[in-house]
C-alpha positions in Angstrom: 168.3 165.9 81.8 167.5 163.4 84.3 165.3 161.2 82.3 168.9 160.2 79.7 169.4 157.6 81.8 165.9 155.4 81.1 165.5 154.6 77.2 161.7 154.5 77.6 161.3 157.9 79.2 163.2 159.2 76.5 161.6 158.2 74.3 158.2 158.9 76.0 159.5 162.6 76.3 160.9 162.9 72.7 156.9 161.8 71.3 155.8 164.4 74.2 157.6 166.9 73.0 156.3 166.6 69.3 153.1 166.6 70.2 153.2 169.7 72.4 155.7 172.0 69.9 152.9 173.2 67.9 151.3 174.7 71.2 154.6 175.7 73.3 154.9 177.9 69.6 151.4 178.9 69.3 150.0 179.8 72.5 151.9 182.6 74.4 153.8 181.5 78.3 150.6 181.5 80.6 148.0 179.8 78.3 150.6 177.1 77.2 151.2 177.0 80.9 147.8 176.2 81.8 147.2 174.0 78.9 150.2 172.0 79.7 149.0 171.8 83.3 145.3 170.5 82.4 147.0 168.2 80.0 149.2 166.9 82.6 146.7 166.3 84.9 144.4 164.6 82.7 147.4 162.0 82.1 148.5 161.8 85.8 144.9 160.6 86.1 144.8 158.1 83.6 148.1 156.7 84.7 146.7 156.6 88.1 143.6 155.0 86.9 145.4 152.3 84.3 148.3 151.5 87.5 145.4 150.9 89.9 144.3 147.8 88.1 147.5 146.3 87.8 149.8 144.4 90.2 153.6 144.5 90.3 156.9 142.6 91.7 158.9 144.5 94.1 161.5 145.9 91.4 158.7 146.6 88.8 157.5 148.8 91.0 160.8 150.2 91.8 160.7 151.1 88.2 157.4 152.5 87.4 158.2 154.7 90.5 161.4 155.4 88.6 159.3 156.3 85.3 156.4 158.5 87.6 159.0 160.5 89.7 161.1 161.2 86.1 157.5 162.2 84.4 156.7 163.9 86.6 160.4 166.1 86.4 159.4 166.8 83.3 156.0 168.0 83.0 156.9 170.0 86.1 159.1 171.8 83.4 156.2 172.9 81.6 153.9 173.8 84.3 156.0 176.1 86.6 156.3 173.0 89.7 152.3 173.4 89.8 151.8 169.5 89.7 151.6 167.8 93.3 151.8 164.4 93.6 
């Protein structure tokens, strides 16, 4: 998995996949799809929203691009490749 290689997305993809679980087992492939892709949405947004206020050096930006582009990997996973960025 691509994200091995960054401690904190693995770590934000082992919570993620906890708190998801329960769903992925409950709901059957096209609801969980959906829901996963509404739920991926909503946090693409906030990230967004949260990033826009900040301001960054030239290689911490390197890095959240880094974090985005291996998020966004993975929620792709869940979604069928539905998210755009």
């Amino acid at each position: 998995m691509r994200e091995a290689d960054d401690p904190y997305v693995q770590h934000l993809v082992s919570v993620f996949n906890e708190v998801v679980e329960p769903f992925r087992i409950t709901f059957s492939k096209v609801p969980f799809q959906s829901f996963m892709l509404k739920l991926s949405s909503f946090i693409m947004q906030r990230m967004e929203s949260e990033i826009s206020k900040k301001s960054f050096t030239a290689l911490g930006a390197l890095q959240l691009d880094k974090v985005n582009s291996l998020l966004l990997f993975y929620l792709n996973k869940f979604t069928g490749d539905k998210i755009l960025i």
